[in-house]
C-alpha positions as MATLAB code, in Angstrom:
seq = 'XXXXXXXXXXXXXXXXXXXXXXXXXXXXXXXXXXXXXXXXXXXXXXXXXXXXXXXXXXXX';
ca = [
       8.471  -15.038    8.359;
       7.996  -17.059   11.336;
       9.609  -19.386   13.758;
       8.197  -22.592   14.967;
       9.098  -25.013   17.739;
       7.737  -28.576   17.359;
       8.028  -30.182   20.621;
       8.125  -34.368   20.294;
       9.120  -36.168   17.480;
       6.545  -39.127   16.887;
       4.221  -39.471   14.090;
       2.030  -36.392   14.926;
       5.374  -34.542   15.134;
       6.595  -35.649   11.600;
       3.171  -35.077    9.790;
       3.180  -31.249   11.249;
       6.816  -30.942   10.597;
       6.230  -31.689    7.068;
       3.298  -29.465    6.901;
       5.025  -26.567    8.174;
       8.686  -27.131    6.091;
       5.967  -27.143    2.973;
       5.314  -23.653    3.687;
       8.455  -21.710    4.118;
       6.438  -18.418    2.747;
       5.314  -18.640    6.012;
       7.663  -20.474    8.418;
      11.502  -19.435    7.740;
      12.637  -21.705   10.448;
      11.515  -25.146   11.987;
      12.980  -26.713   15.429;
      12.085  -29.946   16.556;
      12.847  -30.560   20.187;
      12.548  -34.112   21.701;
      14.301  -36.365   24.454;
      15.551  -38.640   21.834;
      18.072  -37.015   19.118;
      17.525  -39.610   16.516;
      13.580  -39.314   16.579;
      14.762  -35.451   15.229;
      17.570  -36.930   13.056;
      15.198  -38.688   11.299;
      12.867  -35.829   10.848;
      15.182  -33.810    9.116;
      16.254  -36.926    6.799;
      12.347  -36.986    5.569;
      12.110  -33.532    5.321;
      16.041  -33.576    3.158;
      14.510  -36.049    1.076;
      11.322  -34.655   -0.051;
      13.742  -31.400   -1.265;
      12.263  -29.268    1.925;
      15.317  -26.751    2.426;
      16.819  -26.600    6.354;
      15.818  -28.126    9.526;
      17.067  -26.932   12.699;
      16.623  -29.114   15.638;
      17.087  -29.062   18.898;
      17.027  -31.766   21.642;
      16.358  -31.499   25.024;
];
């Protein structure tokens, strides 16, 4: 199992966020790092609501 760090939290960001969180076989943890904390708030909200188990972000 792997960590990943996402860096930026615009559309890109979300897409491969969601592609990775789909594949926790493979990824066991996802961070999201971005200037703007509610970009990665609402990251993690998609990802909660699609049933995609813990987010872990981080903003810088």
């Amino acid at each position: 199992m792997s960590r990943v760090m996402i860096i930026g939290a615009g559309g890109v960001a979300t897409v491969v966020a969601h592609k990775v969180a789909s594949h926790p076989e493979i990824f066991s943890e996802v961070m999201i790092a971005s200037r703007t904390q509610s970009k990665c708030d609402a990251i993690i909200k998609s990802l909660e609501q699609r049933g995609l188990k813990k987010a872990q972000w981080e903003s810088a």
